[in-house]
MARKOLPA-489955 format. One record per residue (C-alpha): x, y, z. Coordinates in pm, whole numbers, plus 50000, padded with zeros to 5 digits. Example, Ala and Ser with C-alpha at 12.3 -4.5 7.8 and 13.67 -1.06 7.14 Angstrom:
512304955050780 513674989450714 
This chain:
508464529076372 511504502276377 513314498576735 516004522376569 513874552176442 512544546676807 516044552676952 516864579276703 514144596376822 515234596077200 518184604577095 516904641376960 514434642677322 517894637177467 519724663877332 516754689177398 516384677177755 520514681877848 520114719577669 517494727877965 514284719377795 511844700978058 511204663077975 507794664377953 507944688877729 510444676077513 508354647777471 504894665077392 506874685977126 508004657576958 504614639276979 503174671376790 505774673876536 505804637076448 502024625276440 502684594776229 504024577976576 501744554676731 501044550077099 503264521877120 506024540776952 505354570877199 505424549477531 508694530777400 510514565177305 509454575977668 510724546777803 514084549277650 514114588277739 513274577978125 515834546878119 518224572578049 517774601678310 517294573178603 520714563878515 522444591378320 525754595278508 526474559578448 525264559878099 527614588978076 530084570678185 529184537877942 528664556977656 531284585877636 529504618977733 526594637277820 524714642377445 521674620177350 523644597077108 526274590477390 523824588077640 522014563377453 525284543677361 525374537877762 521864524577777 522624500877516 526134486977652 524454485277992 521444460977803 524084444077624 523114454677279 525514457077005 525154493676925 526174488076543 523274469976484 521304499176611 523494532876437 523254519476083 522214552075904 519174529375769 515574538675745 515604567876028 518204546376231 520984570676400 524004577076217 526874549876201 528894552976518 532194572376467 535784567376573 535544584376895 532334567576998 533714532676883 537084543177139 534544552977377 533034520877374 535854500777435 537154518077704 536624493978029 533914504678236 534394522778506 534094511678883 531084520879079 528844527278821 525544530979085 527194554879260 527694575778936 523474577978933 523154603279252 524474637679222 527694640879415 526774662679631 524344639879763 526334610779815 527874611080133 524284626680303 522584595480155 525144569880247 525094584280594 521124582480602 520624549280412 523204532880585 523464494080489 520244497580250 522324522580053 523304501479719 520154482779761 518214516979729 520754528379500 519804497079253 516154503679269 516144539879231 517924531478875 514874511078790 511214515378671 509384521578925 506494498978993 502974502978957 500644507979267 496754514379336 494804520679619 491454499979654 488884520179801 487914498280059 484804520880135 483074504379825 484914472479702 487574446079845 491094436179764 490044408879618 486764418579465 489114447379280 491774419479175 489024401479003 487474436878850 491144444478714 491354410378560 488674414978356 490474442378187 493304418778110 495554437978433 496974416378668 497264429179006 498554413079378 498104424079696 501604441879843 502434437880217 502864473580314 499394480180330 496244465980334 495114484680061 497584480079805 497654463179517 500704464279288 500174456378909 501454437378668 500944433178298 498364456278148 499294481978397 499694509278104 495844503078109 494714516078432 493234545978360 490734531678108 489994502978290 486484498378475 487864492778810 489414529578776 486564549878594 484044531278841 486034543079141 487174513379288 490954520179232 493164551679260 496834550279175 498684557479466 502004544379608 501624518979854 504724537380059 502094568980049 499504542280174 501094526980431 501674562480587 498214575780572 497334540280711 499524551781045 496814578681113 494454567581415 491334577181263 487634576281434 484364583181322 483604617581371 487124635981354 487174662381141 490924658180926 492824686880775 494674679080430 496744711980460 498894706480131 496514686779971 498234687179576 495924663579407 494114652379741 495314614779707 495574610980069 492394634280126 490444606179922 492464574680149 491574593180426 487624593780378 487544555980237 489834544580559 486784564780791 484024578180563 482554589480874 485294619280940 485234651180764 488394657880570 488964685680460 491464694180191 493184729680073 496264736079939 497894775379837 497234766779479 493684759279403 494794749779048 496454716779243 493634703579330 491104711679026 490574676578930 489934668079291 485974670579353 485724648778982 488204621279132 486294623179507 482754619079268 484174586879115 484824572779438 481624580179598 483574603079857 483114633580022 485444659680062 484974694480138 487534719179943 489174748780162 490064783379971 493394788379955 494954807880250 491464797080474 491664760180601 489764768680962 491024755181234 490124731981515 490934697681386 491894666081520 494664662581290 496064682381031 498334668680788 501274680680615 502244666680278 504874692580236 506704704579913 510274684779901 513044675179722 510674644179569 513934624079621 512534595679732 510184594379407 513614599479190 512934574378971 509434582878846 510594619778813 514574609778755 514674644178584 514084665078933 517324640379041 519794665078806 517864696378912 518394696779285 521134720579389 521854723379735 520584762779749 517344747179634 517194720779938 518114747180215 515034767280047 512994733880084 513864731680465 513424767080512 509534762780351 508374732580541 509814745380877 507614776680785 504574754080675 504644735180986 504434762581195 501504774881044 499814741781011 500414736481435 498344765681487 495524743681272 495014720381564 492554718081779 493284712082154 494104671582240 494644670381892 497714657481601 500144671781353 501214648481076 504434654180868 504884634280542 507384638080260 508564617279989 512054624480072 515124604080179 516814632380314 517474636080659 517284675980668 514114672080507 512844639680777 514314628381084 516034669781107 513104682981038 511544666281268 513924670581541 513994705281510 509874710981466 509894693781814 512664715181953 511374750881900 507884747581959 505764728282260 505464694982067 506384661482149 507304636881856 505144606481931 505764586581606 508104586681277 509034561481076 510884561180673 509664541380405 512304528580177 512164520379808 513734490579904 510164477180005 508954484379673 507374517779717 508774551479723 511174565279965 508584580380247 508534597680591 505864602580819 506344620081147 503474625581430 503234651481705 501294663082007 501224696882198 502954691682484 500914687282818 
């Protein structure tokens, strides 16, 4: 496909995405109706479709209105492209560009474009929260978000995994937020077939995600509760950081975590699966991945950024209050409740928090937010103990 077909076809994902179709699904619809597109035509039509949502109310704003062919005019005005050589009409390029899209075009931007890529609503509780990192959060949520993996330090090294990725043409450094992190490069698209992936010596995982697992003070012998385990990403950080403890990992929907015993096989870890609704109890820390807003991941899931309404948050709060309380009963005597979200929402964090600590006999020992300005995703972690 040319570069113009390519755009002419995320123009058409576009317009079924802003009627209320889901983006993945948009996507896999189009795949299946057009099987004469290539992989490399696939992944560059995604990443036009995802350039988009990340910044859609300032490509809105660029490019004249909310349709794929205006949306699209803002991505290109933002890059710098000459549109016209782009909407020729030629060989499955998008129609010529009209009157009202050429007036649209030369209108002067608009001030505060950033600003234009949060939903209103959220603005002031994120400026408030975010404080002076605001427009440098605000700048990398509009971006790609980068790549991260987690070496599993119970069977290979940093730097014996560098070296592994390497010979799968992937470049990969070590990031600073956590000793198991590696962030990669070019060839990162390849991952999943690589060696150093199907042998089990790499799992993608954010390094913010990482870094917060890393805060747990783990010893041999504790037996670990992942109480809304998803996937069981930290589950499987959590045995390679102490493959002595028994972790334990359940979530409500089994279907979550179906692929988990064949990911725990590849990396040679041990993991025992709860049914849903029967986790035990008794452990020395349970952890709480809870369902949230995702806000903090906004820019791998940009979609979910147009979707939150605030009934939908207060429901959010509402559910993790709920889960925590039934998670505290999970813990034995002496023992810790960990909160995580990938949020950067204060009702959802520090509130939370606050108010987890307020009704029930817990102290907060420990939280801290991880901001996308370090490179990973927008993060909270909160510890507590029963209070003696």
């Amino acid at each position: 496909m040319t570069p113009a077909a390519r755009i002419a076809a995320a123009i058409e994902i576009l317009d079924r995405i802003t009627t209320g179709e889901p983006s993945e699904k948009a996507l896999t619809n189009w795949a299946r109706a057009h099987r004469f597109a290539g992989s490399k035509d696939r992944a560059a039509i995604r990443d036009h479709v995802f350039d988009v949502l990340r910044c859609r109310g300032s490509f809105a704003a660029l490019g004249g209105g909310q349709g794929g062919r205006a949306l699209i005019l803002g991505l290109l005005r933002a890059q710098g492209v000459d549109p016209e050589t782009i909407f020729t009409g030629e060989r499955f390029a998008p129609e010529p560009l009209g009157p009202d899209e050429r007036a649209a075009l030369d209108k002067p931007a608009p001030p505060d474009l950033a600003r234009r890529d949060w939903p209103e609503w959220l603005l002031a509780p994120l400026t408030q929260r975010l404080g002076s990192e605001f427009d440098t959060v605000t700048e990398a949520m509009r971006a790609r978000a980068p790549v991260f993996v987690r070496v599993n330090i119970a069977r290979t090294t940093p730097d014996a995994a560098i070296a592994v990725l390497a010979e799968d043409g992937i470049q990969a450094e070590a990031h600073p937020l956590s000793p198991s992190a590696l962030q990669l490069g070019e060839g990162a698209r390849r991952i999943q077939q690589s060696r150093a992936y199907q042998e089990g010596f790499v799992e993608l995982q954010d390094v913010s995600s990482q870094a917060a697992v890393g805060q747990i003070p783990l010893a041999p012998g504790m037996r670990i509760l992942d109480y809304c385990a998803g996937g069981g990403g930290k589950a499987l950080a959590l045995v390679a950081a102490c493959p002595d403890c028994e972790i334990c990992a359940h979530d409500i929907d089994a279907g979550r975590m179906r692929d988990l015993p064949l990911r725990a096989d590849r990396a040679g870890a041990r993991v025992s699966i709860c049914a849903p609704g029967k986790p035990g109890a008794g452990y020395d820390f349970v952890l709480v991945d809870a369902p949230c807003s995702g806000s903090g991941t906004w820019r791998r899931t940009p979609e979910a950024k147009w979707r939150l309404t605030p009934e939908r948050l207060g429901d959010l709060v509402a559910l993790q209050a709920r889960i925590l309380d039934e998670a505290s009963a999970l813990v034995a005597p002496g023992g810790r409740l960990v909160y995580m979200t990938c949020s950067l929402l204060a009702d959802e964090n520090d509130a939370q928090a606050a108010a987890f600590a307020g009704r029930t006999g817990w102290d907060l020992v420990s939280q801290r937010s991880y901001s996308p300005a370090t490179g990973g995703d927008g993060f909270f972690v909160a510890q507590f103990e029963r209070k003696a």
